[in-house]
N, C-alpha and C positions, 0 to 999 in steps of 0.2 A: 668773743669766740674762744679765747684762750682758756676762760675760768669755767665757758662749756667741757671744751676737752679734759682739763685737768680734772673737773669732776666727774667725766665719764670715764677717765683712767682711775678715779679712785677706788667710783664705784665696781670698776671691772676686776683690781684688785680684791675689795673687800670679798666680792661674792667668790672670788677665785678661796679666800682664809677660809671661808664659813663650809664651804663644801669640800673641802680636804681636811677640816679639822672633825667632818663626821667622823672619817675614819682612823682618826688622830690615836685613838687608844688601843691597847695591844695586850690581850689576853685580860684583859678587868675583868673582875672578879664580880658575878652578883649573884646574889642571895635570893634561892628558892625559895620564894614564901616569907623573906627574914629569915637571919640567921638563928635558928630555932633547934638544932639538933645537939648540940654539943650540952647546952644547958636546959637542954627538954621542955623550953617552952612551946606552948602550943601555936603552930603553922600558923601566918600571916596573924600573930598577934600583934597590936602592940609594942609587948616584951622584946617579939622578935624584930622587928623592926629597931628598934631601941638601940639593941646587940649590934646589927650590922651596922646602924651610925658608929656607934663606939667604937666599931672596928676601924671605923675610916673604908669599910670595904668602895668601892666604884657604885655600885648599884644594890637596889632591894628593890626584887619583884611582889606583887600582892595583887590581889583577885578581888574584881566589882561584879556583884551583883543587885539586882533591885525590887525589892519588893514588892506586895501588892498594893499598898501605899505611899508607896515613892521613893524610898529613900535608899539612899545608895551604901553597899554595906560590903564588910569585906570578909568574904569564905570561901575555899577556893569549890567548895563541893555544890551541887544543886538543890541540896538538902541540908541542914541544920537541925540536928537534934530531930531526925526524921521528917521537917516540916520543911515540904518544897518552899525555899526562898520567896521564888516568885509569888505564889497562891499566899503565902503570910502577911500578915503588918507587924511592923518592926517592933511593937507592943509585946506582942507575943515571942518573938524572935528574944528576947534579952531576957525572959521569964529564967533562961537554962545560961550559965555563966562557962566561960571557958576553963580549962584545966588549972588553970593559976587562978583564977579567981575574977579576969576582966569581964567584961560582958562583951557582947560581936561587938565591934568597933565600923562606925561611920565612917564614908569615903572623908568625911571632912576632918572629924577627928583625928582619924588617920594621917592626912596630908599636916594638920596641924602639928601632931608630933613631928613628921619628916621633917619640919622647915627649922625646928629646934635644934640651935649649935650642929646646925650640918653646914658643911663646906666641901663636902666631897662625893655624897650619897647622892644618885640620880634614884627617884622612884620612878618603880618599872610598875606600869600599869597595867594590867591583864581586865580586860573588859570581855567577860564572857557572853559567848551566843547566848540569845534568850531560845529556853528551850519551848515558849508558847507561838512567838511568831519571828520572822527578821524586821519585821517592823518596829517591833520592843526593842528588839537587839540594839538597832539603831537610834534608837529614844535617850535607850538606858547611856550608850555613846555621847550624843547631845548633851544631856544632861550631865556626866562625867567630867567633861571638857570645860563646859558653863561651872560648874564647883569648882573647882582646879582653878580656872582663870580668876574664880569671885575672889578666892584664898592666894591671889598672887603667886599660885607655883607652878607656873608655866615652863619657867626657867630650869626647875628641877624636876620634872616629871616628862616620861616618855608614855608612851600607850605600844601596847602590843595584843593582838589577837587571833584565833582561829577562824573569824570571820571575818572575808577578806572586803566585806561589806561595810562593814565598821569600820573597816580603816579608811576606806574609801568617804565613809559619812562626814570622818572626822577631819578629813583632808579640804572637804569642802569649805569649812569653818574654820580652819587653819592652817596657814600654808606655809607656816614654819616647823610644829613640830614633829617629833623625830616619831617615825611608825615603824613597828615589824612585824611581820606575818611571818604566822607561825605554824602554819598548814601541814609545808614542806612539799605542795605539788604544782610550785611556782617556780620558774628558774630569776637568777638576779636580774636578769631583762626585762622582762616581762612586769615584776612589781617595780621596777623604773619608772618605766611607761606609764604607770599610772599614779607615780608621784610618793611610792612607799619608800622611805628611807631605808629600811635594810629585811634582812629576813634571818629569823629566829628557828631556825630548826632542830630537831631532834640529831643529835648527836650523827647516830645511823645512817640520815640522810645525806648526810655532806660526805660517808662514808662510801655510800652507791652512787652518788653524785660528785665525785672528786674535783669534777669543771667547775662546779659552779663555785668552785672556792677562788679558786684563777679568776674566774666570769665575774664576782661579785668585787673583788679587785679594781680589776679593768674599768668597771663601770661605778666607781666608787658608791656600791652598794654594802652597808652594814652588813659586816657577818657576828651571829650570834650562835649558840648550839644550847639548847638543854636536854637533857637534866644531868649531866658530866658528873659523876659520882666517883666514877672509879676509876685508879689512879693511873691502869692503860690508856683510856681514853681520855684522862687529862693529858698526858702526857702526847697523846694522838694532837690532839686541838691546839694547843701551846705549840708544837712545833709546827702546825699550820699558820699561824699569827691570826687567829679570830680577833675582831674585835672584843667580843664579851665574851664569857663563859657564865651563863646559868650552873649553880652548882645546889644540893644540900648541902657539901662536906666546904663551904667557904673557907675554913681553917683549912685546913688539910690541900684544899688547891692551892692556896695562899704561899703554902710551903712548897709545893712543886714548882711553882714560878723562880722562888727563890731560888732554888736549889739548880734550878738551869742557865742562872743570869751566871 
């Protein structure tokens, strides 16, 4: 009876660590697409990706999309080189190479670079609505999650999307990692309830919404804001204590944190 108790106090503390260390971080820094602006590599390369490891930044977000042969790929637009994502196979998708010279990079590819000499980089997953049905949307989710796990980087990869469906799919398949919606017509209550770990909204929103910074607190729910560019609005979010900041200008918020500690 004893070594029952003792382990249901350990376990009661553990899970007390794991759900307060969600909120453990304070104003980290992630990279819009990879850190791609300063040295004008092209959005969600790669290269850009590459950058924000080197930086040591907290995170780097990038965008899946999925072909019409299956394959998981990362661009944040609908379109590629004029040719709807979805309606292509990846054959053709690679015909037209990126501004430096890569070709569109594979969700695996991708994850593969992330896991190289990173010890601080979370990939932020951006799993977009499919624009044919939410049943793909949902597919394309599945199958995301299933790459990710095959590649071992569960540990370093979070998901976030506009469909609040997708997060939901991918909740069913796993009940650890970390989800944010990013809609912005959800209060921190509400995606509790249904098991989202935090919510990623547009700067604006948490603007017209001031509660829900308090609200998202209280109910230790992730707060995150994108796309924080300029340097009133960093300066807005940092003195709120957000969890993350989605940024383009990673350098440049980098330096506003400092300059406030």
């Amino acid at each position: 009876m004893n070594a029952i108790k003792i382990f249901g106090v350990f376990l009661f503390m553990l899970i007390i660590v794991v759900f307060s260390s969600c909120n453990a971080k304070k104003n980290a820094v992630v990279a819009h697409r990879g850190a791609w602006k300063e040295n004008n590599f092209p959005e969600n390369s790669i290269a850009a990706l590459r950058h924000a490891i080197d930086l040591k930044l907290p995170g780097s977000e990038f965008d899946v999309w999925r072909t019409a042969d299956d394959s998981l790929v990362i661009n944040h637009d609908a379109h590629y080189n004029k040719l709807l994502i979805e309606e292509t196979n990846y054959a053709d998708l690679i015909k037209f190479k990126l501004s430096n010279g890569e070709k569109l990079p594979t969700l695996s590819e991708y994850i593969i670079e992330g896991k190289k000499n990173n010890k601080h980089t979370l990939l932020v997953c951006e799993i977009k609505p499919s624009e044919i049905s939410k049943e793909r949307g949902k597919k394309t989710a599945l199958k995301t999650v299933e790459n990710v796990k095959k590649l071992k980087a569960e540990k370093i990869t979070s998901y976030i999307s506009f469909d609040y469906e997708i997060l939901k799919q991918i909740r069913l398949v796993d009940n650890k990692t970390s989800l944010q919606y990013l809609e912005g017509n959800k209060s921190p209550k509400e995606v509790k309830l249904d098991q989202i770990s935090g919510i990623d909204y547009h700067y604006s929103v948490f603007k017209k919404h001031p509660e829900w910074i308090k609200e998202a607190k209280e109910n230790n729910v992730t707060l995150n804001a994108w796309t924080v560019n300029d340097v009133e609005d960093m300066d807005w979010i940092i003195e709120n204590n957000f969890n993350y900041i989605t940024t383009n200008e990673p350098e440049l918020l980098n330096q506003r944190i400092k300059d406030k500690k």
